[in-house]
C-alpha positions, 0 to 999 in steps of 0.5 A: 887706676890706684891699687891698693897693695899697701892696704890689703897688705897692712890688713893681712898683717893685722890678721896674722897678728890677730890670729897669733895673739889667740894662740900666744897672748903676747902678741896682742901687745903688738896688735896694739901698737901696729896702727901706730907704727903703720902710722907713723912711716906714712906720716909726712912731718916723719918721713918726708918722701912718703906721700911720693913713695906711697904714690909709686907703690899704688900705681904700680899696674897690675900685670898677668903673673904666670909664676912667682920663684921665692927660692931663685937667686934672683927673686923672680916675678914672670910675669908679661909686660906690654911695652907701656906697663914696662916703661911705666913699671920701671919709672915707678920702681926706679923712683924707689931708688936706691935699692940696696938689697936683692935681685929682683926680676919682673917679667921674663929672662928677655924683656922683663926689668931686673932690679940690679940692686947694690947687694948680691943677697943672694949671696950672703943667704947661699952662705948663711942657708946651708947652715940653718935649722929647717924653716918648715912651719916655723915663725921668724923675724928678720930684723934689719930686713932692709927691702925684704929679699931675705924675707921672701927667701925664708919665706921660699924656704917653707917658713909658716910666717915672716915679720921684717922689721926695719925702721926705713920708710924706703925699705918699706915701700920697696918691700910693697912694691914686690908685694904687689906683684907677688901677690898671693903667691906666699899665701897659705891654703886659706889665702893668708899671706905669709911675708909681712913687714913691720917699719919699726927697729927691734927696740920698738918691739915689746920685749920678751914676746917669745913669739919665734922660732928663728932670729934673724939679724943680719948686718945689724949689731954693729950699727949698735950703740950698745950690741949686749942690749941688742943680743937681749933683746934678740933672745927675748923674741925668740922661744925657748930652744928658738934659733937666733942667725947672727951675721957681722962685720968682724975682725981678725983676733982674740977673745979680747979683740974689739975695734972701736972705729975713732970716727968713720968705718969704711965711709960709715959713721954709725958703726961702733963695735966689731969684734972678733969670732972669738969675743962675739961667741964671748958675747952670746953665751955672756947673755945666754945663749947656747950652742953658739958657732960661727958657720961662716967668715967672708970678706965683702968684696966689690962683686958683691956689693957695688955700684948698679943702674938702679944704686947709682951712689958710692959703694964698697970700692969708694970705700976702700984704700985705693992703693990697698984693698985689704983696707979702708980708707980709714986705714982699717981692715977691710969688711969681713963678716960672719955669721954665727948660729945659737940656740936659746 
């Protein structure tokens, strides 16, 4: 028997938006283009492992859940799993490989699947945590939000509503397939989800929606091809006095310091600018934020992110200098990130 998460989750957030568009009438231009951006990532001439992953989500069994923890490191679904339900969970999950960002685990400490994924997320949000405003009743994006670990985390973290945003048909399906052992477990007192997710990247949005109390946009900017056209369009999301959580990859230096990788960064051929502390604070005052900080600088290590069960490709130690591991293949320095807090 098919469920239908995928559904019941599109619907809820089409309910979300309908409700925030009679408070904020800017959001009724997101109501418009939704059904064509729910459209779009099931579309087989755009995305041609949709059906399949489609297909995984929605029979995915339905299991007895005892209790859901959004604010453990490791996402946690306790839940109980017959031996069939968990050789079945599991061979659909894993045909929703690679999965980058987590942990999630469903089931019990003992028996349950753990999803190892390539990330320690839970990492990067014990760094980035401590520093935020209070998330209690607020709205937030997440851009970038990848299988939507983070999400759920803010989510966790009291925030009224959640929309992630990003582009992948797989990220996507990833985050459905949680939904749907997650079930209503974020749901407000009249049942209405929490956590939501809108397969489109930031340009898609309509701009200067001023709908959020907090940006999020983590490991982002320097995928950019133009990052001031992508802090812009960050601050117009955000309301006045909003708060924008920026987190980079970014090199030691000045205020003038900017790398522009000649070809490939750590295996990467779509990273384009990273700047120092210096020249990134440089950037948001330039396009009008305030209050900007850098909370935080850590360098990746390959703890952190690495090769797993369930992210079986290269991962950070192929990408760095075997006989140098303060450096990249290329010859660069190797990841180090920051992240940075504004206001608007």
């Amino acid at each position: 028997m098919l469920n239908d998460t995928i559904t019941h989750a599109e619907r809820e957030l089409y309910l979300t938006l309908l409700e925030l568009a009679q408070q904020q009438p800017s959001a009724y231009e997101w109501l418009t283009r939704l059904p064509t951006w729910l459209n779009d990532i099931k579309d087989k001439a755009n995305y041609a492992h949709a059906p399949a992953y489609q297909a995984s989500v929605a029979r995915l069994p339905n299991l007895t859940v005892n209790y859901v923890d959004l604010n453990s490191d490791v996402l946690t679904i306790d839940a109980s799993l017959n031996q069939s339900q968990y050789k079945q969970t599991t061979a659909l999950l894993k045909q929703l490989m690679p999965w980058r960002k987590g942990p999630f685990q469903i089931g019990d400490d003992e028996s349950g699947i753990k999803i190892d994924t390539e990330w320690h997320s839970d990492w990067k949000w014990q760094r980035v945590a401590p520093h935020l405003g209070r998330l209690d009743g607020r709205r937030v994006l997440d851009v970038g939000g990848g299988s939507g670990y983070h999400g759920w985390r803010m989510a966790g973290a009291g925030a009224d509503t959640v929309i992630i945003i990003d582009p992948s048909c797989l990220f996507y399906h990833q985050f459905m397939a949680i939904r749907h052992f997650v079930g209503s477990a974020d749901a407000h007192e009249t049942g209405r989800y929490r956590t939501h997710y809108i397969p489109v990247p930031l340009e898609a949005l309509p701009e200067h929606s001023q709908l959020f109390d907090t940006v999020f946009s983590m490991g982002v900017l320097y995928h950019r091809q133009s990052p001031f056209e992508h802090l812009q369009q960050l601050r117009g999301q955000l309301v006045k006095g909003g708060e924008l959580v920026l987190e980079t990859l970014v090199m030691e230096g000045d205020a003038n310091t900017v790398l522009v990788p000649h070809d490939r960064y750590a295996q990467m051929n779509n990273v384009y600018f990273l700047p120092s502390v210096a020249a990134l604070i440089g950037w948001l005052e330039k396009v009008g934020f305030s209050d900007v900080r850098c909370v935080d600088v850590a360098v990746t290590s390959v703890k952190e992110q690495r090769q797993t069960e369930w992210m079986t490709y290269h991962s950070l130690a192929d990408f760095l200098d075997p006989n140098d591991s303060t450096k990249t293949i290329e010859g660069y320095p190797a990841p180090m990130r920051a992240t940075l807090i504004a206001k608007k």
